[in-house]
C-alpha positions in Angstrom: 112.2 89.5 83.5 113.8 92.8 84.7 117.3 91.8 86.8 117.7 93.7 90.0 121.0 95.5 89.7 122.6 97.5 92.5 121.5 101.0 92.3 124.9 103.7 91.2 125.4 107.0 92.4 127.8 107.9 89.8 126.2 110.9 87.1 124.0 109.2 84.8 125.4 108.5 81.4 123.0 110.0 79.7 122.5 112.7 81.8 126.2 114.3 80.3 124.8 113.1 76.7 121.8 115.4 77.2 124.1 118.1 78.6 126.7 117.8 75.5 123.4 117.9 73.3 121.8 120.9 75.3 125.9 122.7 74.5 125.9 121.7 70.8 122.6 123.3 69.6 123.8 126.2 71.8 127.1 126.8 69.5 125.8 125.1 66.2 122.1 125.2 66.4 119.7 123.9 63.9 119.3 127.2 61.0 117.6 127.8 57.8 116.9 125.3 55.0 118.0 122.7 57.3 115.5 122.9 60.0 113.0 121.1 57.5 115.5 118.3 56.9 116.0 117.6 60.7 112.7 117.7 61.9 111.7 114.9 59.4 114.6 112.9 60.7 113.1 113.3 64.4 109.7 112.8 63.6 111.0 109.3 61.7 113.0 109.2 65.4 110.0 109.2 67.6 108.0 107.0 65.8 110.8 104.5 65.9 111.5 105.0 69.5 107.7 104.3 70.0 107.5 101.5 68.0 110.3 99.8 69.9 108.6 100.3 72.9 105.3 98.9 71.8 107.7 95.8 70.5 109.3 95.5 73.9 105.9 95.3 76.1 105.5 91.8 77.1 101.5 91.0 77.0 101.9 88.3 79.3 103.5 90.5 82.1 100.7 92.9 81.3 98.0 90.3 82.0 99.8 88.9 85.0 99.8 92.3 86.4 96.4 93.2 85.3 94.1 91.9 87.8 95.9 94.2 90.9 93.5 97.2 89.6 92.9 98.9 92.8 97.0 99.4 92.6 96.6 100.5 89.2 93.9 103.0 90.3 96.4 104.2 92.9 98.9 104.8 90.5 96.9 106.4 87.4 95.6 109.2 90.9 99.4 109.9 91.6 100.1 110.6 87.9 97.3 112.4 87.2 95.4 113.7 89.5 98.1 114.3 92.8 101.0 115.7 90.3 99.0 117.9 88.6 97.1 119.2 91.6 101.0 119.7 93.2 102.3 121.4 89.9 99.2 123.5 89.5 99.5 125.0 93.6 103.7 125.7 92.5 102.3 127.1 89.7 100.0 129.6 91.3 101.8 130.1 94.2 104.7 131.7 92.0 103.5 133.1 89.3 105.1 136.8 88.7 108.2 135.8 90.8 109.8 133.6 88.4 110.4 133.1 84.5 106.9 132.3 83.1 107.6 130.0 80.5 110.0 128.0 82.9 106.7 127.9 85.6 104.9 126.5 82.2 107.5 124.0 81.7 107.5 122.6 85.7 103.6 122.6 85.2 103.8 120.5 81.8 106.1 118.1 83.9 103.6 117.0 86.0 101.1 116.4 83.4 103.2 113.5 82.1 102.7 109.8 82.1 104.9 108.0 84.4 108.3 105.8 83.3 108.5 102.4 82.2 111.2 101.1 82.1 113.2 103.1 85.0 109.7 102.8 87.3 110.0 98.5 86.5 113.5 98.5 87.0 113.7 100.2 90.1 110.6 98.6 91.7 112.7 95.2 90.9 115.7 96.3 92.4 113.7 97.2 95.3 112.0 93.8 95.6 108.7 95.1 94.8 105.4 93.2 92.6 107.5 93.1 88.9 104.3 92.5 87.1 102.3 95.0 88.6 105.2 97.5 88.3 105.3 96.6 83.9 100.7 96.8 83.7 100.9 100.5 85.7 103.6 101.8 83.8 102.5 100.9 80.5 99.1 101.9 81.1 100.3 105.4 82.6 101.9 106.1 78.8 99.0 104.9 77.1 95.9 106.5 78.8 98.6 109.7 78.6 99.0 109.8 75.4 95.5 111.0 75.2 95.3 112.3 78.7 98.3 114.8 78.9 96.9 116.6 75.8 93.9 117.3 77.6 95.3 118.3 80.9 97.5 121.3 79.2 94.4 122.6 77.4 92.3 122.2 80.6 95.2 123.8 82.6 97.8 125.5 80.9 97.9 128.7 78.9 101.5 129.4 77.3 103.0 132.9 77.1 101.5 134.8 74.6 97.9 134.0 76.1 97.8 130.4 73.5 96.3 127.5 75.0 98.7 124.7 74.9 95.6 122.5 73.1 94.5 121.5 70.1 93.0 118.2 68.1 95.4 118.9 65.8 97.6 118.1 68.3 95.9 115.3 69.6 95.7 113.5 66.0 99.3 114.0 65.6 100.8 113.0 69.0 98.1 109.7 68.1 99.7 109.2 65.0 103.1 110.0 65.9 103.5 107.7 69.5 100.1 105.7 69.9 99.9 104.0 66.4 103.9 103.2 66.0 103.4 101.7 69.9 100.3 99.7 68.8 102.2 98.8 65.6 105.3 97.5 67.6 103.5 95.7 70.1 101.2 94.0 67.3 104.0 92.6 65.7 106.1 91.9 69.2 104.9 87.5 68.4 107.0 87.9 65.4 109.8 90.3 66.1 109.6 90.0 69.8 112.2 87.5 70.5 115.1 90.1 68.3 113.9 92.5 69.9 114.3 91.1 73.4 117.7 89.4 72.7 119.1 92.8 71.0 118.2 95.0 74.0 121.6 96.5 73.9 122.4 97.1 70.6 118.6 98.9 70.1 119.0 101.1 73.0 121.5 103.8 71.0 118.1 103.8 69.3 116.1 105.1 72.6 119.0 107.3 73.3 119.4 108.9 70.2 115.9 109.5 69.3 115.3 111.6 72.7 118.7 113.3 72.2 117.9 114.5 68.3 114.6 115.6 69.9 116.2 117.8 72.5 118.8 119.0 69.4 115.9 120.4 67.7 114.5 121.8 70.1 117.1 123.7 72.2 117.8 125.0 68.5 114.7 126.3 68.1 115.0 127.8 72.0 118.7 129.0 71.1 117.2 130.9 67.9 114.8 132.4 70.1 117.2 133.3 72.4 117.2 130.9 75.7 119.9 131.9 77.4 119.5 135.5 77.7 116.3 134.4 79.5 117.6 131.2 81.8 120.4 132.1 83.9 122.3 129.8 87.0 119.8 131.3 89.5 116.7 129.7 87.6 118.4 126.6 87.0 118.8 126.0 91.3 115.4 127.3 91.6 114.0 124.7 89.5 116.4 122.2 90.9 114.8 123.3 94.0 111.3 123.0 93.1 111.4 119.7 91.3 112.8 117.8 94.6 110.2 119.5 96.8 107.4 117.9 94.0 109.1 114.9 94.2 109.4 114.5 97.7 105.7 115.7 98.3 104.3 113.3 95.9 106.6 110.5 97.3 105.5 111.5 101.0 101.5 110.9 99.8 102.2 107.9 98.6 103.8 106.7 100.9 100.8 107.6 103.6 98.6 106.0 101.4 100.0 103.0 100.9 99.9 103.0 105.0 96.3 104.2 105.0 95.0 101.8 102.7 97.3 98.3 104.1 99.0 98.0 100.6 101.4 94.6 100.9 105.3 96.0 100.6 105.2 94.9 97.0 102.1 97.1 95.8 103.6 100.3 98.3 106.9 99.6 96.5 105.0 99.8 92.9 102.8 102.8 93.7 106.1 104.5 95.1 107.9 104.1 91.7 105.4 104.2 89.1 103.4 106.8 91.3 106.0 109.5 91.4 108.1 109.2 87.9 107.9 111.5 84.8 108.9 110.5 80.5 111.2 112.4 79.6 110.9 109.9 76.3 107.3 111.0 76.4 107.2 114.3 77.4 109.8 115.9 75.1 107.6 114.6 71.4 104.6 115.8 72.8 105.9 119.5 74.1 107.2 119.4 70.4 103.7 118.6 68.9 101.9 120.6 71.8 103.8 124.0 71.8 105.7 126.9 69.5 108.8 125.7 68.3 110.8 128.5 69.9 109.3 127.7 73.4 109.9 123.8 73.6 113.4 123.9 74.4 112.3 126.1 77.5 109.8 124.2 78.5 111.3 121.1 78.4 114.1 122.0 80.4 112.2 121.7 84.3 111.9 118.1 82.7 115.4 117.1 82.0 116.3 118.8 85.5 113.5 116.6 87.3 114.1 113.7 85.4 117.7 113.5 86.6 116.1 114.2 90.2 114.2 111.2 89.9 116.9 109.0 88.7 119.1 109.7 91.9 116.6 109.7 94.7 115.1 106.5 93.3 118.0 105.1 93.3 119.0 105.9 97.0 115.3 104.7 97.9 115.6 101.5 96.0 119.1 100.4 97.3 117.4 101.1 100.8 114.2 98.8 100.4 116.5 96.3 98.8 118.6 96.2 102.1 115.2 96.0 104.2 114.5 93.0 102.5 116.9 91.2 102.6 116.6 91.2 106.4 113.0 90.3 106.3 114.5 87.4 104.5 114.4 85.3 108.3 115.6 81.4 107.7 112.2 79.1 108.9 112.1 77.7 112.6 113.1 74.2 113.2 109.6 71.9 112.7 110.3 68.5 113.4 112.1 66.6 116.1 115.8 66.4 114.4 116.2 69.7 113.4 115.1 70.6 117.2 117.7 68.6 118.2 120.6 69.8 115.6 119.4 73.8 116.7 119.5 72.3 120.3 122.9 70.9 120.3 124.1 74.1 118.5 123.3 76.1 121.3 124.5 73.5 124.2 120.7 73.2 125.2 118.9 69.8 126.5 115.5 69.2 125.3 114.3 66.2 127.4 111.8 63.5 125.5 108.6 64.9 127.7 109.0 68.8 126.6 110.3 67.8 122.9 106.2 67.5 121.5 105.4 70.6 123.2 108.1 72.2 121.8 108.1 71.6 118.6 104.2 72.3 118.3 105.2 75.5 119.3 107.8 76.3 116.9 105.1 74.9 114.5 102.6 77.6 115.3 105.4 80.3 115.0 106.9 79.6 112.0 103.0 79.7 110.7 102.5 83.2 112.4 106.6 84.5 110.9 105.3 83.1 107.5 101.6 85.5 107.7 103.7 88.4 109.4 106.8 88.6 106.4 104.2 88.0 103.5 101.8 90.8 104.3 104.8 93.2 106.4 103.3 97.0 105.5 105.2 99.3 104.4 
């Protein structure tokens, strides 16, 4: 069970560990005989990371979310269909007035899977359907593992006139995410219950694994030279250009939601799992999907957007949360003594002759509140 925490405005934690990683491979990049040495250590990384994940994926809140699948449709349409159509316009709208590789990098982004565990946490927070929130998610990384590869060799060509796809890339983003996540989640009836009660302690493990991963390849990037190609200016524009995505996407989904009469719960879940990125996903795969030297760059729009999300999420879930709390109404009095007690509260007389008429009314109310609150639309 996720725990709805308040939503904090403060800069996320890991953010400035991303940013202190990003400065150290800058000054002390990754060089020489060593490069082999480190790689191997965040391949071994990933596949942990994965296999943790896989470990942490409850089955049962899978199956009690499964049967929503016109909400899972919903979802899987934002991710990959809406995103990409939004990051492939961007794309071609400016193309030749902006660094290309950084234009590659905003398109990879919205290739990606969704989030799970920000996209279930925030959809809790928010009051929205839990279960359905955990069965999108997970299926967004899953059917992406496979999918994403595909979209960047339908869609993307990297500088130098590549294509961004290969099977060989396929089998080893399979071998390197899928199986350890299958592997993890196989084994979850036996090491499930650690796993779940050492959530803490194993999270330096998530952390770390995406932070050697960005190591290695802002080295790489450094090597090739990064900085005499990214400057302050690009950094706004992509600031820039990440929101605007994010707000368009959240703006369709929201007017779907509305179009199709989603319950609150469902617009909360297509909201949050509809409009997030991995940056846990999408920084392994650029790694197995494009030259070393151009990762760093590439994955950089991510780690600006991903941040994006974060706060603006956060402001949107703090405000549903408050919504429903006043859609939390106390029930109408029913029978004759707590007519009375509401009566005598508010120094009204009810005589005997109006007291059955009354009540049958505040009967068929509270029956027409109770249909109103549980279906409210968005």
């Amino acid at each position: 069970m996720v725990r709805a925490t308040k939503p904090s405005f403060l800069p996320d934690p890991f953010l400035l560990c991303l940013i202190a990683t990003v400065a150290a491979a800058s000054f002390v990049p990754v060089r020489g005989a060593a490069v082999p040495w480190v790689e191997a250590a965040t391949d071994i990384a990933i596949a942990l990371l994965f296999f943790l994940h896989g470990a942490k994926l409850s089955r049962e809140a899978v199956l009690a979310g499964a049967s929503n699948w016109r909400l899972h449709l919903y979802v899987l349409a934002s991710t990959y269909i809406l995103f990409p159509a939004v990051g492939l316009g961007l794309f071609a709208l400016l193309r030749g007035h902006g660094d290309g590789l950084l234009l590659t990098g905003l398109l990879y982004l919205s290739l990606l899977p969704s989030t799970v565990q920000s996209s279930i946490a925030f959809t809790a927070i928010a009051g929205g359907n839990v279960a359905a929130a955990v069965c999108s998610a997970s299926l967004s990384n899953i059917v992406g593992i496979v999918l994403t590869p595909l979209l960047v060799g339908l869609f993307m060509v990297v500088d130098g006139g590549g294509s961004g796809f290969s099977w060989h890339s396929v089998q080893a983003i399979a071998l390197q995410l899928l199986v350890p996540f299958m592997a993890g989640h196989l084994l979850r009836p036996w090491i499930g219950a650690f796993i779940d009660r050492n959530k803490r302690v194993l999270m330096p493990v998530d952390r770390g694994s995406i932070l050697l991963v960005v190591y290695t390849a802002f080295s790489a990037a450094v090597v090739g030279g990064i900085w005499t190609q990214v400057n302050i200016a690009d950094l706004l524009f992509l600031l820039l250009l990440s929101l605007l995505m994010l707000i368009i996407v959240m703006g369709a989904n929201l007017g779907l939601a509305r179009l199709v009469g989603l319950p609150r719960a469902d617009m909360i879940v297509l909201l949050f799992c509809g409009s997030k990125k991995s940056l846990v996903s999408g920084v392994p795969m650029a790694g197995a999907l494009f030259p070393a030297a151009q990762v760093g760059v590439i994955i950089l729009p991510l780690m600006i957007f991903h941040q994006i999300q974060l706060f603006l999420c956060a402001a949107l879930a703090g405000r549903f949360a408050r919504q429903g709390a006043t859609l939390r109404r106390p029930p109408l009095p029913r029978t004759v003594a707590e007519v009375e007690s509401a009566a005598q509260r508010l120094g009204l007389t009810i005589t005997e002759p109006c007291m059955a008429g009354v009540t049958a009314n505040l009967a068929l109310l509270d029956r027409h509140a109770d249909t109103l609150f549980a279906t409210d639309r968005p």
